[in-house]
C-alpha positions, 0 to 999 in steps of 0.5 A, spaced: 109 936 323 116 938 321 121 935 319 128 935 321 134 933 316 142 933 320 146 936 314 153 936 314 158 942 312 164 943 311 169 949 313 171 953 306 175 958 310 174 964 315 165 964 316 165 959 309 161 954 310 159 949 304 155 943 303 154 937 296 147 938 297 143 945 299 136 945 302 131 950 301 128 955 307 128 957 312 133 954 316 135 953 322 142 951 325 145 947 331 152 947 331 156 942 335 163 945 337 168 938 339 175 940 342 181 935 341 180 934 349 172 931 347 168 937 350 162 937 345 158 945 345 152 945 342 151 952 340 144 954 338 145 961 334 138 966 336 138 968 327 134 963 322 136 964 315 131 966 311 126 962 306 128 967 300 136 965 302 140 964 296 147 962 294 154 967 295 150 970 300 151 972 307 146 971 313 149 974 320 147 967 325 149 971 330 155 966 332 162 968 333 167 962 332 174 963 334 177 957 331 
């Protein structure tokens, strides 16, 4: 059985992302890219972080964000 838990995250600035309250790992992520037009993007990144993450740390997902 897995449990799943939607997290929320907050852009810090650049690739920065930042959270209240950090789950431990493996972590996999799904980003959900909403324009001012109302398109949603559901972007499912090909890299997990790993079990051993730890803060201040940077994990490549393997997504590029451009705005």
């Amino acid at each position: 059985t897995q449990n799943f838990v939607c997290k929320l995250l907050d852009r810090n600035h650049g690739a920065v992302w930042t959270t209240t309250s950090p789950p431990s790992g493996p972590l996999s992520l799904r980003m959900l890219f909403s324009t001012e037009d109302g398109d949603d993007t559901w972007v499912v990144p090909v890299n997990n972080i790993p079990e051993d993450w730890k803060a201040g740390e940077t994990y490549d997902s393997g997504v590029q964000v451009d705005q």
